[in-house]
C-alpha positions in Angstrom: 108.7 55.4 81.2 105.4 54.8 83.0 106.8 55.8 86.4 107.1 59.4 85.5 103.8 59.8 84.1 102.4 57.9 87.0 104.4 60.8 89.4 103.2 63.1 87.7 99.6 62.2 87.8 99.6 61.3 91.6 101.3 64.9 91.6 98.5 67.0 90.0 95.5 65.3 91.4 97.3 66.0 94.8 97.9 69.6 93.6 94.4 70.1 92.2 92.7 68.7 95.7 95.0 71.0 97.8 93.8 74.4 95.7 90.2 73.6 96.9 91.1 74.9 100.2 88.1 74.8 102.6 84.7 76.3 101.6 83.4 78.3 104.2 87.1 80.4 104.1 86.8 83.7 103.1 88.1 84.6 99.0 91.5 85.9 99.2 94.8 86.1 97.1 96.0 82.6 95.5 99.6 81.4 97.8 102.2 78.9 97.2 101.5 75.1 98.6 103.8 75.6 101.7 104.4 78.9 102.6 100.8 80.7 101.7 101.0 84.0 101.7 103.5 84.9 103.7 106.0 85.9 101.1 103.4 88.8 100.1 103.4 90.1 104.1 107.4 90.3 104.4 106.8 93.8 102.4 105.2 96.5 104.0 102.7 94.7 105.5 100.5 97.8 106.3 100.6 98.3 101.9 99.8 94.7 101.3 96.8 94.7 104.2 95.5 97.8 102.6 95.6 97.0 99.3 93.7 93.2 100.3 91.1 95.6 101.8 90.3 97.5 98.4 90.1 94.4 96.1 88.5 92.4 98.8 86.7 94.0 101.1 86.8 94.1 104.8 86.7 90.4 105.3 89.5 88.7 103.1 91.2 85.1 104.2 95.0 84.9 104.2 96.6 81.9 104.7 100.0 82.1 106.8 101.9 79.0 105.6 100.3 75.5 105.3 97.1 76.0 107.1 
């Protein structure tokens, strides 16, 4: 019984630590843990670039998979 709780803490501090990111990177959308936001560039990318430019201004970070 303790294993799971144990797994599950070592899982959220982990998951809490990697949604820091780094502080000097520019604000941008939220992505998933391993892909970023690449599943949000598949469509249209000239929509999803333009609509990042309007709620963020000119200088939004976008992070293509882990990094």
């Amino acid at each position: 019984m303790i294993e799971p709780l144990v797994l599950l803490l070592v899982f959220l501090i982990v998951w809490s630590y990697s949604r820091k990111g780094d502080k000097n990177f520019p604000p941008g959308p939220t992505g998933l843990n391993i892909l970023g936001n690449l599943p949000m560039l598949w469509n249209r990318i000239d929509k999803t670039l333009r609509h990042l430019y309007k709620t963020g201004g000119p200088i939004v970070g976008v992070r293509l998979g882990n990094y």
